[in-house]
N, C-alpha and C positions, 0 to 999 in steps of 0.2 A: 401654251405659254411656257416658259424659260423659269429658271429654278435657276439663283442667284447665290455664290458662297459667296462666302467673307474670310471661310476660315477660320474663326468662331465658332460659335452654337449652331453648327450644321447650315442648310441653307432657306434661302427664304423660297415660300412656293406663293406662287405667282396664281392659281388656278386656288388655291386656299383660301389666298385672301383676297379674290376676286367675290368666292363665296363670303366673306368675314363683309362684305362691304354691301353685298346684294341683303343680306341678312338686315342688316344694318337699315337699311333703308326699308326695307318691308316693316320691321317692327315699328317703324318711327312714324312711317309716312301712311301704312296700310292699304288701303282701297279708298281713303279717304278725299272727298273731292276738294276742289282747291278752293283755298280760302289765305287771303293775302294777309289775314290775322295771324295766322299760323305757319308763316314762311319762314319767321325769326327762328321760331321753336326749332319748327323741322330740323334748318340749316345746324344751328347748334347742335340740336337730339343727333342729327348724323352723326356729325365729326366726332363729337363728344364719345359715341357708340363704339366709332370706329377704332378711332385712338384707345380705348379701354379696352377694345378687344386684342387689340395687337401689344399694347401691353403686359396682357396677363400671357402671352405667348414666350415672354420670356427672351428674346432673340436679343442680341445685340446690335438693334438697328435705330437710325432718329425716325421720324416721322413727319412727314408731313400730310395734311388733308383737307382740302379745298370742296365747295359745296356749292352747286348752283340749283335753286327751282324756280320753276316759272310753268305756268299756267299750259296745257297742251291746247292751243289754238289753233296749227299750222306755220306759226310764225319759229321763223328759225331763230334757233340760239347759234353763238359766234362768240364760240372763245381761243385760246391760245397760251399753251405753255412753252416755255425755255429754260431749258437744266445744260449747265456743263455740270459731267460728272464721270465719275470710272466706273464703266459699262461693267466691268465684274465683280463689282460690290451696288452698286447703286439702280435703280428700275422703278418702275409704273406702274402703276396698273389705273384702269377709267375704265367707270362704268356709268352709260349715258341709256336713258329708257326712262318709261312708265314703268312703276312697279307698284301693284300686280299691273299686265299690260289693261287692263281695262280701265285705268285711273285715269282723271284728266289732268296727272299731276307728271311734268318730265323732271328727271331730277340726271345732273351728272356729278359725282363724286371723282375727281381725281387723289390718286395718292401715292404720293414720294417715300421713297427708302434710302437709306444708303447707313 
């Protein structure tokens, strides 16, 4: 992954906050099997984690963080993002999985910088 300046407060790491986000969803979501009462929570508990933790990082960046769960059945999930933006300040990161992989919970968190 790519390591983003701004020229600011140094740059943003990409493989950091790939961890800051898998974190993120282990502690929220656990090994816990699905249950469509606790989908609201999850989704919030994520973003809510995520964004907290990238705040206290200090950086001069916005944030954005998007959250989808849904049940691991075999049935595909189908989403779709679109950003104009300047590639040497602004980036990605998504992370799409079970976590731990033995859950029957798929979660994908996308999250915007710039």
């Amino acid at each position: 992954m790519e390591d983003f300046h701004n020229g600011n407060e140094g740059s943003f790491n990409s493989e950091e906050t790939d961890g800051i986000v898998k974190e993120c969803i282990e502690n929220v979501v656990g090994g816990d099997d699905y249950s469509a009462n606790l989908v609201n929570k999850w989704t919030a508990g994520i973003v809510e984690r995520c964004l907290a933790q990238l705040v206290k990082q200090g950086k001069p960046y916005k944030y954005i963080v998007t959250c989808a769960v849904m049940q691991k059945t075999g049935a595909g999930l189908h989403t779709a993002n679109s950003c104009y933006w300047d590639t040497a300040m602004d980036g990605l990161v998504q992370r799409l999985g079970p976590v731990p992989n033995d859950a029957d919970v798929h979660t994908k968190v996308v999250l915007l910088w710039g």
